[in-house]
C-alpha positions in Angstrom: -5.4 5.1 -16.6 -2.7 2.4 -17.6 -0.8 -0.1 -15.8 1.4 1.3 -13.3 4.9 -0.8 -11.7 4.7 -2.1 -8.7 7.9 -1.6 -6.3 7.4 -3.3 -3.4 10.5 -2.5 -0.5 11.8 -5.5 1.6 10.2 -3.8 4.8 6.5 -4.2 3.5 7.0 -7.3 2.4 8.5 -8.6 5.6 5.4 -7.0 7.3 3.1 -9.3 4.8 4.8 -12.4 6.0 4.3 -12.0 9.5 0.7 -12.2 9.1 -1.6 -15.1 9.0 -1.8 -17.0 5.4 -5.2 -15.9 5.2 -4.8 -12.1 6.0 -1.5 -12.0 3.6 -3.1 -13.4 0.5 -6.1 -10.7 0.9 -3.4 -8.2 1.4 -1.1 -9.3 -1.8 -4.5 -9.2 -3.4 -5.2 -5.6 -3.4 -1.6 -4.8 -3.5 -1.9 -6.0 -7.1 -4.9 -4.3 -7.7 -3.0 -0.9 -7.1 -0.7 -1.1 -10.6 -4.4 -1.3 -12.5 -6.1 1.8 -10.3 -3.5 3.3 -7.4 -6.1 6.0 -6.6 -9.4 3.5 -5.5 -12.0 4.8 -3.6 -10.4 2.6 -0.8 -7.5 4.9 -0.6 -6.6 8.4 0.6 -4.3 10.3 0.4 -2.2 11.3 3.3 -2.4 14.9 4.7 1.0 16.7 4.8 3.0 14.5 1.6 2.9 15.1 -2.0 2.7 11.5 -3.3 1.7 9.1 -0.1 -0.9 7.3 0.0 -2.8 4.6 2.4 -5.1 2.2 1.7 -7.7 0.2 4.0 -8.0 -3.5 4.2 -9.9 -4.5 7.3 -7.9 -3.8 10.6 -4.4 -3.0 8.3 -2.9 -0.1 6.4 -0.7 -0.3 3.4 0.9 3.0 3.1 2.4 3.6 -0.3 3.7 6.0 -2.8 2.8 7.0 -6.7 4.3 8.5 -9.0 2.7 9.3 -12.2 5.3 10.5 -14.4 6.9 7.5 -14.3 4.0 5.4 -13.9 5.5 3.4 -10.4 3.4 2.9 -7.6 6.1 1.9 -4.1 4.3 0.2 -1.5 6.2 1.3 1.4 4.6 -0.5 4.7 1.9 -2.4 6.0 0.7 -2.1 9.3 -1.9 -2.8 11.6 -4.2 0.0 12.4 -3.3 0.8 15.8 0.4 0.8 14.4 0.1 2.4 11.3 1.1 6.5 11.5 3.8 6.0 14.5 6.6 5.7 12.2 6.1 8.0 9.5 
């Protein structure tokens, strides 16, 4: 599949520093994991958008974007599950 770039926006990254040490590392973990397979099996795909995505890591969502043609995957929020779709 190739290596795709990651592009993380200031918001998400904010939301990773809130979070406990522990829970942010995990998070950053499978963030990174995303450039080598954006479409795991620990992802969907989000009804009604062409190229959104989230993905599930315990109780928190990290809602994100590909695009193939130009091989960038934007990681757009992460939230916690009972916050994660009123925004978007």
């Amino acid at each position: 599949m190739g290596t795709y770039h990651l592009i993380i926006l200031k918001k998400a990254v904010k939301d990773i520093q809130k979070l406990d040490p522990s829970v942010a590392q995990m998070i950053w973990r499978h963030i990174e994991a995303l450039s080598e397979n954006p479409r795991s099996p620990a992802s969907k795909k989000l009804k009604g958008s062409q190229n959104l995505y989230r993905l599930r890591i315990r109780d928190w969502r990290v809602i994100y974007e590909i695009n193939d043609s130009k091989k960038v995957v934007k990681v757009i929020h992460v939230f916690h599950r009972k916050d994660a779709y009123r925004d978007l």
